[in-house]
N, C-alpha and C positions, 0 to 999 in steps of 0.2 A: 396663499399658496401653501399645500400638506408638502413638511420633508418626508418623504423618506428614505431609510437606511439601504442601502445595498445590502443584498446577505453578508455576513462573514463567511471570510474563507474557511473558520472552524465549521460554521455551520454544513458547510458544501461537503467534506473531508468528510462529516459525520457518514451521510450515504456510501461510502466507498466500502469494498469488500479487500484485505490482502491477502495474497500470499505467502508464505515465508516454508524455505525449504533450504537443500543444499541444490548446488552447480556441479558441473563435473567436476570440475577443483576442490571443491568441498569446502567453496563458501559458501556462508549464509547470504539469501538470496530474498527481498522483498520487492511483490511487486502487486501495484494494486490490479484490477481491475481493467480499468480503462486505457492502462500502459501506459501511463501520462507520469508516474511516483513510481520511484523504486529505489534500490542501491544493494551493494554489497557488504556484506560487514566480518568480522571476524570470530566473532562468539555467535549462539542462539539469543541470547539474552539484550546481545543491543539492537539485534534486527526485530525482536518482539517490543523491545522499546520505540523504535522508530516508528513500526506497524501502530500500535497503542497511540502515540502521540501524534501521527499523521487522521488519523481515523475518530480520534473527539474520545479515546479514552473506552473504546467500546467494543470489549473480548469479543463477542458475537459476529463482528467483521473481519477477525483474522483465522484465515485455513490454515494448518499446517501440512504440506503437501508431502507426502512420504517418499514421492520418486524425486527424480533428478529436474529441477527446476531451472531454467536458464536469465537471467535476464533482457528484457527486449523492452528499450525507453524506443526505438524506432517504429517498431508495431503501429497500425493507424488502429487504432479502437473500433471495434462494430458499432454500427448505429444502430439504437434498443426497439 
């Protein structure tokens, strides 16, 4: 009988696109894609850190949004 591995979750994370902008509060604000990952943070630099380490390390996947960004983990994702 062949094992095989399940993906890794790194692997999965790598596809994701993020967000990161301010709220109306003027917190920094990450949120992927799929509304599934996000949070709030208090500088630019830990919220690009999270983005970066959520995402497999891969600039290419994080927007920086210039308007007003809000968080939403309740959002149901569109299906592709």
């Amino acid at each position: 009988m062949k094992h095989t591995e399940p993906p890794s979750l790194k692997d999965c994370s790598k596809t994701l696109q993020f967000r990161i902008g301010r709220n109306s509060r003027g917190q920094w604000v990450v949120q992927d894609e799929k509304c599934t990952c996000g949070g709030l943070f208090i500088d630019r630099t830990q919220a690009l850190r999270f983005a970066m380490f959520e995402n497999g390390r891969n600039p290419q996947a994080v927007v920086m949004v210039p308007g007003v960004i809000e968080l939403d983990l309740n959002r149901t994702a569109k299906a592709a």
